[in-house]
N, C-alpha and C positions, 0 to 999 in steps of 0.2 A: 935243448936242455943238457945238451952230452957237454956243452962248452963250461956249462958253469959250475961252481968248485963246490960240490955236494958228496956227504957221504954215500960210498956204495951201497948201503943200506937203503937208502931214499930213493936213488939212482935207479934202482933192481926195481923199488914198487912204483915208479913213475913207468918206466917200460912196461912192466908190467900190467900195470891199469889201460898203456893208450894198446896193445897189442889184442887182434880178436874184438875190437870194437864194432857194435855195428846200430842199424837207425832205421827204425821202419815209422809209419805213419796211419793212423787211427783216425777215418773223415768217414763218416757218414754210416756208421757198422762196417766198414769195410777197411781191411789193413793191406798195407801195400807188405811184399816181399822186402826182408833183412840186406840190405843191403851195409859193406863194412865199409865204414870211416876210416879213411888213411889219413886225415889230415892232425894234427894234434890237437885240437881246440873243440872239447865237445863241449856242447851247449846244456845248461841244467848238471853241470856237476860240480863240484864243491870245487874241483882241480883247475875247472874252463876259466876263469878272470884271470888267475895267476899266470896260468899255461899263455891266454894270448898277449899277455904283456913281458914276459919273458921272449916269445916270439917275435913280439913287434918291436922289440927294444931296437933293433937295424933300420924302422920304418921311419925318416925324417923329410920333413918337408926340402922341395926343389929351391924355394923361395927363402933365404935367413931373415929376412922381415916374417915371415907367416910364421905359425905357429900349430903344431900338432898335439892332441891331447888324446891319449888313450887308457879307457878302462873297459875291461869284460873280455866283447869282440867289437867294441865300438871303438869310432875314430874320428876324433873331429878336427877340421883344420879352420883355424883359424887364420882369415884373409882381411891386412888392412884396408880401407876401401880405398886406399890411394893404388894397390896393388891388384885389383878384381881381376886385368889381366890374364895376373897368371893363374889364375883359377882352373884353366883346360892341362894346365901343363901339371897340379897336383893331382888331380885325377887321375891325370896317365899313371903318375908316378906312383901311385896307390895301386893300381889294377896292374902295373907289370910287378910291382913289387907281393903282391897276393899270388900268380900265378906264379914267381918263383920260390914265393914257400907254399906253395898245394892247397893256393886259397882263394875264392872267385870273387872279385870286388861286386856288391847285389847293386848295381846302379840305380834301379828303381827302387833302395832305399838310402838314396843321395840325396836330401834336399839343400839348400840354401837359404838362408837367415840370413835377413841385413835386420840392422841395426843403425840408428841414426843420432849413436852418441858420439 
């Protein structure tokens, strides 16, 4: 967010809100310890859609046929089926590109959707 052309006014409470964040979890009457969010993308707040798509604005598909669409913290890439291929090689390119901005690709919530129009 520091690249893009905002007044310091906005700049100041954007820092300001992701700094001191932190996420603990509530299962069963039992809460787990506060643990703090370093990554910029919290989930459940008014800021998180905006925040990961400013973020992911560098995230483009490996393949110029396929197609990438993002809103929230969601991501979907669209693969033509003449292309399925390269399907392993988006993947990658998604998980090295999350681990270099401070963000874990959840594989086990990866599926695949064919379509057979």
């Amino acid at each position: 967010m520091a690249l893009l052309d905002i007044h310091d006014v906005a700049y100041n409470w954007l820092v300001d809100f992701f700094v001191g964040y932190g996420h603990c979890t509530r299962y069963g009457g039992t809460t787990s310890t506060v643990l703090d969010i370093s990554a910029s993308i919290i989930q459940g707040s008014a800021i998180g859609p905006a925040s990961y798509v400013v973020n992911a604005a560098d995230l483009t598909t490996v393949t110029p046929v396929n197609a990438i669409f993002k809103y929230a913290d969601d991501t979907y890439i669209v693969i033509p089926a003449r292309n399925t291929q390269s399907k392993g090689n988006e993947l990658d390119n998604v998980s090295k590109w999350a681990l270099v901005n401070n963000l874990q690709l959840n594989k086990a919530k990866c599926v695949e959707i064919a379509s057979m129009h």
